[in-house]
Every structure is written in structure tokens, then in C-alpha cells.
ZAMARGU-4260 file (C-alpha; in steps of 0.2 Angstrom, whole numbers, plus 5000, padded with zeros to 4 digits):
<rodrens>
0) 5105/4978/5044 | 5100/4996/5037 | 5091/4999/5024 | 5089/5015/5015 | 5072/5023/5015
5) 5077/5039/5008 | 5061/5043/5000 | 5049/5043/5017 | 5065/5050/5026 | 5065/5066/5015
10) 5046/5066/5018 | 5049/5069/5035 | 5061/5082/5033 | 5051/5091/5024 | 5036/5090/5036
15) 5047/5094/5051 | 5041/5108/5062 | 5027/5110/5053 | 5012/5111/5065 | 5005/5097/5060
20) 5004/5078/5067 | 5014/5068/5055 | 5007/5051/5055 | 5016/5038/5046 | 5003/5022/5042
25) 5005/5006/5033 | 5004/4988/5033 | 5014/4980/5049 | 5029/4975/5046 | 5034/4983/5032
30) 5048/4996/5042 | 5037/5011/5050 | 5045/5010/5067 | 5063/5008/5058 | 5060/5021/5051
35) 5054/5032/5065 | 5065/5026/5078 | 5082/5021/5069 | 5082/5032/5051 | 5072/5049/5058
40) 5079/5049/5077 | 5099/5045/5067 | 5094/5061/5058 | 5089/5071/5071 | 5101/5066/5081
45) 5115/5070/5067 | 5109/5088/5066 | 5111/5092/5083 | 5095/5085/5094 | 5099/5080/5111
50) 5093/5061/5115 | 5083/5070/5131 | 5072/5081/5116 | 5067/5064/5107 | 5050/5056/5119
55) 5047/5038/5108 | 5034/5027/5116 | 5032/5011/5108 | 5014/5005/5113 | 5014/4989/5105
60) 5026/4985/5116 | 5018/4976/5133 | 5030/4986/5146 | 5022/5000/5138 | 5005/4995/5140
65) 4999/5007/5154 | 5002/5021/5141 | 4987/5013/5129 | 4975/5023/5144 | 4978/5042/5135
70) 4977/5050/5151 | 4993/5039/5156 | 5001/5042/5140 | 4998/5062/5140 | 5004/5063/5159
75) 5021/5054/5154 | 5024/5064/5139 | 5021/5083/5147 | 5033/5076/5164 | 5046/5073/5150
80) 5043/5091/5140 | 5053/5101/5153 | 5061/5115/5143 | 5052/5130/5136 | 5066/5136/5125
85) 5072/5117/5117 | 5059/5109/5104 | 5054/5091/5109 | 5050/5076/5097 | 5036/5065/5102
90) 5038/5048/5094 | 5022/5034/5096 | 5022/5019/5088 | 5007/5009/5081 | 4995/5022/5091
95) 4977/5010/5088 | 4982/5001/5105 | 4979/5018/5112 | 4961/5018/5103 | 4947/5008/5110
100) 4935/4998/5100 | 4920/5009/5107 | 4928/5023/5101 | 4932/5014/5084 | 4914/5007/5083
105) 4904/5021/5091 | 4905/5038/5079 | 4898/5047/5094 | 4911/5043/5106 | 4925/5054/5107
110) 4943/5045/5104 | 4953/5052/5119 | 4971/5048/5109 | 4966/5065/5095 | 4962/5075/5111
115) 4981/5071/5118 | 4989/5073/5101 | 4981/5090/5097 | 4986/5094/5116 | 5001/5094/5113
120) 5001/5101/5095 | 4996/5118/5106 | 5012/5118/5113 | 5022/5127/5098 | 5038/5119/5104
125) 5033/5100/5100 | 5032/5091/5085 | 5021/5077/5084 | 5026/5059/5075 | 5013/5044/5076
130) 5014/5028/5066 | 4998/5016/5065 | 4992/5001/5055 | 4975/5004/5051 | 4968/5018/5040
135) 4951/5020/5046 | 4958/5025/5064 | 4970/5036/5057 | 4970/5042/5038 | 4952/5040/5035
140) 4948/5051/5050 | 4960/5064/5050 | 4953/5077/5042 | 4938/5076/5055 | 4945/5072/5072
145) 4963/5082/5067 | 4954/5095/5062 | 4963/5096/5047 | 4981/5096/5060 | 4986/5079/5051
150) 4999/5073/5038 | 5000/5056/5032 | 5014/5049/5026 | 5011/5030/5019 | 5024/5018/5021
155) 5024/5004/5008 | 5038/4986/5008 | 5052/4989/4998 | 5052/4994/4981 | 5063/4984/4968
160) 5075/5000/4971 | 5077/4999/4988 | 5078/4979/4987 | 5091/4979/4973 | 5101/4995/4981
165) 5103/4985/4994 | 5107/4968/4990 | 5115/4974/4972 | 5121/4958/4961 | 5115/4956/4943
170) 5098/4966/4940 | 5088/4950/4933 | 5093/4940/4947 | 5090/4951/4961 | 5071/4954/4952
175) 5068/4937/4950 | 5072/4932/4971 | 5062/4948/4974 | 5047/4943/4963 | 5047/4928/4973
180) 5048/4935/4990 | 5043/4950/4990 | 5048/4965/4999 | 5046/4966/5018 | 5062/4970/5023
185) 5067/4957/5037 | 5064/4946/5024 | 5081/4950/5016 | 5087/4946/5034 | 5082/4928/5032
190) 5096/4917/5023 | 5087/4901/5018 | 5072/4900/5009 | 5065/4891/5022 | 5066/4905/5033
195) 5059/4917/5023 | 5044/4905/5018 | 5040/4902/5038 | 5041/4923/5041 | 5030/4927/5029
200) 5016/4912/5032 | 5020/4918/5050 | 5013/4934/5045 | 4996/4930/5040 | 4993/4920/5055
205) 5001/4928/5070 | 5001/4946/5068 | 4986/4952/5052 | 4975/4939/5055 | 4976/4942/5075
210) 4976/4958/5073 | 4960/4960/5062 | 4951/4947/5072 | 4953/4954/5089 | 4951/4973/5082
215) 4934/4969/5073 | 4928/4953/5084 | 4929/4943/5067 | 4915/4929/5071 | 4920/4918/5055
220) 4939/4918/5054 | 4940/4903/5041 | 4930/4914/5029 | 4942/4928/5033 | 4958/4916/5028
225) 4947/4909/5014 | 4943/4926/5008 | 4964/4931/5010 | 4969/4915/4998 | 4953/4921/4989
230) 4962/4939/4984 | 4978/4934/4983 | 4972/4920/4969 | 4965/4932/4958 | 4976/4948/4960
235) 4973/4956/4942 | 4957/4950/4940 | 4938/4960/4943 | 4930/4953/4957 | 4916/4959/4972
240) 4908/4953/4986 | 4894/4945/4978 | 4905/4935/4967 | 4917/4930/4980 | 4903/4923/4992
245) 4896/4913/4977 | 4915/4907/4973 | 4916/4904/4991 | 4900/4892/4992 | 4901/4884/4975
250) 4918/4881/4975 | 4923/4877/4993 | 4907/4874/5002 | 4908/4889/5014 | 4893/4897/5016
255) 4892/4917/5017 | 4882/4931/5016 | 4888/4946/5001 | 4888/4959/5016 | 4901/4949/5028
260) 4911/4949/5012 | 4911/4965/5010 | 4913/4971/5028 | 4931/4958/5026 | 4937/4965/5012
265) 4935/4982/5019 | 4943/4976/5036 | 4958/4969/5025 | 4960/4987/5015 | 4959/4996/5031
270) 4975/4985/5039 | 4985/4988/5023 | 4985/4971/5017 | 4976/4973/5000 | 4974/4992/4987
275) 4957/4990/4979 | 4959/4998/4961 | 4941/5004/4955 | 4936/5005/4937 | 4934/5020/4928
280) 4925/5024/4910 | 4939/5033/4901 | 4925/5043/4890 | 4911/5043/4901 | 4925/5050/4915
285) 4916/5042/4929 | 4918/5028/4941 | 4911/5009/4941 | 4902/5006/4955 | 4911/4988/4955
290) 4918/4976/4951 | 4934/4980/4956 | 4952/4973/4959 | 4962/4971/4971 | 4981/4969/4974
295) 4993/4964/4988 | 5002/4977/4996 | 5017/4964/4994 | 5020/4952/4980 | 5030/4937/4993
300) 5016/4939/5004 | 5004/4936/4991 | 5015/4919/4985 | 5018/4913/5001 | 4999/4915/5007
305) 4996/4902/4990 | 5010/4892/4996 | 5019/4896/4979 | 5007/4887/4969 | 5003/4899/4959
310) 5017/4908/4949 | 5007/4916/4933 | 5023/4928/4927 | 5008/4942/4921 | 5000/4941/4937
315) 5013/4943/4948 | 5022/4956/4935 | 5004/4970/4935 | 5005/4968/4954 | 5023/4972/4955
320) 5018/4987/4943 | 5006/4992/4953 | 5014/4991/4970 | 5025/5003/4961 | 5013/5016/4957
325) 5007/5017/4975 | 5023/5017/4982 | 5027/5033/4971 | 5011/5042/4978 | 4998/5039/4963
330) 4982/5039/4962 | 4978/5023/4952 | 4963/5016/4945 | 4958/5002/4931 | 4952/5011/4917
335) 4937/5004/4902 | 4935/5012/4886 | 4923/5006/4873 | 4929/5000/4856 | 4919/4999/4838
340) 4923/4984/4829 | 4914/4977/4813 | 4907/4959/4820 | 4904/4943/4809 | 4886/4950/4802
345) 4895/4963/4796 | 4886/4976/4809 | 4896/4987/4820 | 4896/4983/4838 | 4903/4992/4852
350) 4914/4981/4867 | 4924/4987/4883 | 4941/4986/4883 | 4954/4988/4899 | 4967/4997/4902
355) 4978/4990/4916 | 4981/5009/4925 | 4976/5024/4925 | 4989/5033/4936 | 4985/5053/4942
360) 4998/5063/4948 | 4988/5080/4951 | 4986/5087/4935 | 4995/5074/4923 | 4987/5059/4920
365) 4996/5043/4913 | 4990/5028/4903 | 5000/5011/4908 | 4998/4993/4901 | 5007/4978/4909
370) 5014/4968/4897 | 5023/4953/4901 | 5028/4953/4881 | 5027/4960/4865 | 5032/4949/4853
375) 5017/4942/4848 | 5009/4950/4833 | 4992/4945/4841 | 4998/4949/4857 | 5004/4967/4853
380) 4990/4972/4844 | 4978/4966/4860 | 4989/4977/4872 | 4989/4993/4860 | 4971/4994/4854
385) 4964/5000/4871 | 4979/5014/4871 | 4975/5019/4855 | 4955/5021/4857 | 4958/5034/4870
390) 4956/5051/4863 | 4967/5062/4873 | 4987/5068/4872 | 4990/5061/4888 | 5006/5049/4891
395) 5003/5030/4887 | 5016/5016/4891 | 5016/4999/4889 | 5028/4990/4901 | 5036/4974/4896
400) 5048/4961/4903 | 5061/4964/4892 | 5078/4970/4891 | 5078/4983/4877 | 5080/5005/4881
405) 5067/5016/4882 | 5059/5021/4866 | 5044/5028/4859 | 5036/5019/4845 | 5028/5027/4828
410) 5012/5030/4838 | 5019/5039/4854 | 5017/5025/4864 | 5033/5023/4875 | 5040/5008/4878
415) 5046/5002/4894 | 5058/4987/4902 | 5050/4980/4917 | 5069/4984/4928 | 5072/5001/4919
420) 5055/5004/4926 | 5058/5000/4942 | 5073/5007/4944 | 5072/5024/4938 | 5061/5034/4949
425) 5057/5046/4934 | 5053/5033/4923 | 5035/5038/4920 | 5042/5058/4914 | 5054/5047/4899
</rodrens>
């Protein structure tokens, strides 16, 4: 089964030979060494690389596990660079097992792994390729231990694009099975829905949870699960630490402090598994401290992890939207703007109102409410009055589940179909 990534594959194109290590990060799972070691080595290959130019190393992989020790792993890849006048691709795949968790922990201890991977950047004809699956080992210090000699690419599950130009059908069907289940692609590999429910609880259990637990030495794991079903509960919705732990306690009698919370919801952000969206005063043009909200990177891992319980249409709509955004390489943040509104003793009274996204995209900036529908009178006037009180001439959209085209209304708000949304990768420039 092979599923197009176009979108990350033309990023590596364009980042090939560049002088730079190109690192590719995101959640596991979700297709990074597909797309390294099947879609980018088909390319290379197809345009005239020789199969003994391509060195991959997969060091998740236990035969492999002597190269995690740097020294062993740069010994093996200079014996295999044997050619002077041929250009050679170095392939690693999830490269933290290669990074202690002294040299994690400990700011002042060198991480061996950038020395080799800037080693070999020396040689001018190498080109460097590296996935990993946690960004404060790789994206977050890049610019430092790289020297600014790195490039991220982020890999996200599939779009609804991807999903439905795969799997085709009719457009409302094919949303409706991926808003249920999501987008990690060997998911559309499983044929019952019993398979894919056990593959994705599977998930949470066997490989993030491990992972985060023996990475970070978690010493309360049930909060760490509690805190998981805790997020994934209230996607949408403004949260922090302080309130969780109360939630927690109150709610189901566990017992934690504010700081463990926040040092988990950091280590859940850092593997991939949640996008924290920070709140920002449209007028005041600056940023919230907190609260904040956070959204699952996939939508069926999110469903599975609440053991479907939980199916709020609106909910599971603004994180689809969401996803989206990111996927297309936004910046997006929750945006507050502060309304004037005559109260009941006849006195004029300021209150915050929320816009679901902000979205940059270097210098245009977009306004975005998720709507699951508009045809409320009430409805529609609560989705429009934050859009109108921003004073600007930049874009606004509200996005709606609905079947109707494109069009702007009397107000220059555009209006937007949920699927014509996805679908369209220029949507956002209609």
C-alpha cells in the first residue's frame, strides 16, 4: 500500500543538496520512515542514484542497536562513503536512540550524535537525512547544536486529501469514516473496525506511552494516561495546568501537583501527540500567558483514546480544521478580541470574545471560525460578531459543514464547506 505524500516529498526535493541536515520529525507512526525510505529513496533512485550511494540506518530497529553508540554509527557510515566523485545519502531513522538521556537532561553535556551529523556535513559530497520523534531533541535545538546547519521538515497523519485521494468513494462518506478514525495511515490498512480500534488504542499504550515514560523516567504514569484522556476530552476548550490538576483531584481523586502537570503536557507536546494553541489579544497584539488549548495531532487517536464516547460533531470538526492548518505549515494561534455591548442597566460594558484561529502565513494573516452550522439566526450572529470586531482588512472565513460553493457574504466574510476546505489546498487564498 502506497500512499502519496507529495507535499513532504517536494519538500525534500527542494532541500536536496543543500548543505544542510534535513531532519524530518513528527509523531510515530504517522509515515516518516515511509517516507524516507520507500517515497524519497523511489525518487532518488528513479533519477539515477545507485542503491550503493543511499547509507539508511534504521536505529529503532534492535539489529541496529550497536549503531545508537555515535562513534559505531559514524565508523559504519565513513567505511560505506567510498567514492570521492559520487554523492552519497545518509538515511537515519528515529535518531533519539542515538541520544542519551544525560545528554538530554544535562545542557552541559555535549550530544555526541550533532558532532557526527555536522562530521559528515563537512564532507561536501554527503547529504544528510534524519527522522526523529521528539522536538526538544531535535527541532527545538537545532538552531544551537546545528549551528544553524539544520532544516526541519514536520511530518503530520494524513490530511483529508491524502485520506480521500487515496481511498476515493463519495466525499461525505469518506469524511465521515476519516473523522471517526483518523489519519495514521496503516490505519487504512486495517479492514474491520475492530482492527483499526485495537491499532490505535495499541498506540497509546505500547509505543507513546512507552516511549515517554522510559525517555523521561515518568514516575506517575496513571496521571500521565489520565492527563492523555484528560486532553483529548476537552480538545477545543481553554485549559492549564493548574486547572487540570484540580479536575484531576476533584473529579477523579488523583492527586497532583500543578508543576508535574506541566512538565507532562510539555513531554506530550514534545513527542508530537498534542499542538498547544496560545491565546492572543487581537487589539492589544500580544500573547496570553495561559490558558491555552490543545489539539490532537490525530483526530482517531483522539476517539479511540475516549473509547468513542465522546463524538461532539464541533469538537471533533475545530480539531480537524486545525490539524489542517498545521499540516499546511501555519502558524496558528486562538485569538480574543474585546467587544462593547449595552448591558441590562443600560451601561456599556466591555466582554472577550474568541476567534477560533488566527493562522499566519509570513506576512498574511487569516481570521478562521469553525462553524459546525450557520443556519441558526442566533447561531450566525454568535459566529460573526467576533470577525466583525476586528479592525483590520485582513481575510476572515467562517467554515461550515455544509455543502454549498464558496462565497463571500455582504460583509466580505468568505464562506467555506467543511470538504471544499479540505480538499483544496488553496482554499485559504478563495
Amino acid at each position: 500500500m502506497v500512499i502519496k505524500r507529495d507535499r513532504y516529498l517536494n519538500q525534500l526535493i527542494s532541500r536536496q543538496g543543500n548543505g544542510l541536515i534535513k531532519i524530518i520529525t513528527g509523531v510515530r507512526r504517522c509515515g516518516k520512515s515511509f517516507l524516507l525510505f520507500r517515497i524519497f529513496c523511489d525518487y532518488l533512485k528513479s533519477v539515477g542514484v545507485k542503491e550503493e550511494q543511499i547509507i539508511s540506518v534504521t536505529l529503532d530497529d534492535d539489529i541496529n542497536a550497536t549503531y545508537r553508540e555515535p562513534k559505531e554509527l559514524s565508523a559504519y557510515i565513513r567505511s560505506r562513503i567510498v567514492d570521492a566523485g559520487k554523492t552519497y545519502y545518509v538515511l537515519l531513522d528515529e535518531v533519539q536512540y542515538a541520544i542519551s538521556r544525560e545528554e538530554l537532561t544535562n545542557r552541559d553535556a555535549p550530544v555526541r550524535l550533532y558532532g557526527v551529523l555536522n562530521g559528515l556535513l563537512r564532507m561536501n559530497h554527503v547529504d544528510v537525512y534524519v527522522t526523529g520523534s521528539n522536538s526538544k531533541m531535535l527541532s527545538k535545538d537545532v538552531m544551537t547544536e546545528f549551528r544553524g546547519r539544520g532544516d526541519v521538515v514536520e511530518l503530520y497523519p494524513l490530511t483529508f486529501k491524502e485520506y480521500f485521494d487515496h481511498v476515493g468513494g463519495e466525499k461525505s462518506e469518506a469524511f465521515e469514516d476519516y473523522a471517526l478514525y483518523g489519519g495514521m495511515p496503516l490505519v487504512l490498512g486495517k479492514k474491520t473496525d475492530d482492527e483499526k480500534y485495537l491499532y490505535l488504542s495499541q498506540l497509546f499504550e505500547e509505543v507513546y506511552f512507552k516511549d515517554i515514560i522510559e525517555r523521561y523516567k515518568i514516575e506517575l504514569p496513571d496521571v500521565l494516561s489520565e492527563l492523555t484522556s484528560d486532553l483529548c476530552s476537552s480538545v477545543g476548550s481553554l485549559t492549564n495546568a493548574t486547572k487540570i490538576a484540580n479536575t484531576l483531584g476533584s473529579v477523579k481523586g488523583v492527586k497532583v501537583s500543578s508543576e508535574t502537570i506541566a512538565a507532562y503536557l510539555e513531554y506530550l507536546s514534545e513527542s508530537f501527540l498534542f499542538k498547544c494553541a496560545r491565546r492572543y489579544d487581537v487589539k492589544g497584539k500580544r500573547y496570553f500567558e495561559y490558558p491555552a488549548k490543545y489539539y490532537c495531532v490525530d483526530i482517531g487517536l483522539r476517539n479511540i483514546r475516549l473509547n468513542l464516547r465522546q463524538q461532539e460533531e464541533t469538537h471533533i470538526m475545530e480539531n480537524i480544521v486545525y490539524n489542517e492548518l498545521a499540516a499546511r505549515g501555519c502558524s496558528v494561534d486562538v485569538g480574543v478580541v474585546k467587544i462593547e455591548e449595552t448591558g441590562k442597566d443600560g451601561k456599556r460594558h466591555q466582554r472577550s470574545c474568541e476567534i477560533d484561529f488566527i493562522v499566519n502565513r509570513g506576512a498574511k494573516k487569516v481570521y478562521i471560525q469553525s462553524a459546525l452550522n450557520m443556519s441558526d439566526e442566533g447561531k450566525s450572529r454568535q459566529e460573526l460578531r467576533p470577525l466583525l470586531a476586528v479592525n483590520d482588512f485582513f481575510k476572515k472565513i467562517i467554515i461550515s459543514k455544509t455543502s454549498m460553493k464558496p462565497w463571500t457574504d455582504e460583509m466580505g466574510i468568505v464562506r467555506l464547506g467543511l470538504i471544499d476546505f479540505l480538499l483544496n489546498k488553496d482554499s485559504l487564498d478563495l
